[in-house]
C-alpha atoms as one frame of an Amber mdcrd trajectory, in Angstrom:
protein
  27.708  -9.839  -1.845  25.719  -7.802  -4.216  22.782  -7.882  -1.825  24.665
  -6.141   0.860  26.655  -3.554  -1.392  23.185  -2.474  -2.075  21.975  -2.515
   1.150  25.166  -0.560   2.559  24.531   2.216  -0.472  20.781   2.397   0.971
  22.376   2.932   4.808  24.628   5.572   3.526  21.882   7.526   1.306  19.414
   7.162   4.266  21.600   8.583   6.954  22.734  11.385   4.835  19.762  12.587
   4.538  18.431  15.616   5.633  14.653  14.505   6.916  12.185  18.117   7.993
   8.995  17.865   9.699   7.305  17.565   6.386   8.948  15.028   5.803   8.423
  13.269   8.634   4.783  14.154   8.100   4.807  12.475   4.591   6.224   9.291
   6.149   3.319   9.159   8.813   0.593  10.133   6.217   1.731   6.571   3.871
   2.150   4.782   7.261  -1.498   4.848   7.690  -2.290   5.262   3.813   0.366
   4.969   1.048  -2.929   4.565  -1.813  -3.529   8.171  -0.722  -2.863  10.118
  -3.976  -0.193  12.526  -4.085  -2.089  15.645  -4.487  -3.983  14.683  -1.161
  -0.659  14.025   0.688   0.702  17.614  -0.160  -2.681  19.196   0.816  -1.716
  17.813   4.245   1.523  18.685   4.937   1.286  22.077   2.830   3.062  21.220
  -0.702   1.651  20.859  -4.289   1.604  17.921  -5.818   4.900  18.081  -7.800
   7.307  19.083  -4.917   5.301  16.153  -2.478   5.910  13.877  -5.487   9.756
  14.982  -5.377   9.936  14.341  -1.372   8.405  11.067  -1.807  10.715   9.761
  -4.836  13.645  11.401  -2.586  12.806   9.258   0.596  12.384   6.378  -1.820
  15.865   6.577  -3.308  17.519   7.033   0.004  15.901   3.804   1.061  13.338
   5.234   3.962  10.785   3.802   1.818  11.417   0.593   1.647   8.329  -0.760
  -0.174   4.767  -0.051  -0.199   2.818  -3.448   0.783  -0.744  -4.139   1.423
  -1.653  -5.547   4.894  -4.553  -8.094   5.409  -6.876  -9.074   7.915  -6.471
 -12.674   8.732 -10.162 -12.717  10.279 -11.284 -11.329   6.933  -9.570 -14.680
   4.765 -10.909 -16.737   8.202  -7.401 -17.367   9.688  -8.143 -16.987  13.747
């Protein structure tokens, strides 16, 4: 049960959360690169480093974020 009182906390953080463009922009930018440092995200979506840092520990928190993972080729480790 303490699994899912977590999980509901997550649900109810995430949709109370106000989300902008830049954030949405943030999300996209670690979609495709979350080992992208900070200061590089914020020179994308027009924020210094500190307030990107802030939007990123924010989205975290609420649970958007989930994790950050690393995906691998299966070719690459010669799994067809």
């Amino acid at each position: 049960a303490g699994a899912l009182a977590i999980l509901q906390v997550h649900a109810q953080k995430a949709a109370s959360m106000k989300m902008d463009q830049t954030d949405r922009k943030i999300l996209a930018i670690l979609q495709e690169d979350a080992t992208l440092p900070v200061a590089d995200i914020g020179a994308r979506v027009g924020l210094s480093p500190t307030p990107c840092w802030r939007r990123i520990q924010k989205l975290r928190a609420a649970g958007v974020i989930e994790r950050t993972v690393a995906l691998v080729d299966p070719r690459a480790l010669g799994l067809g």
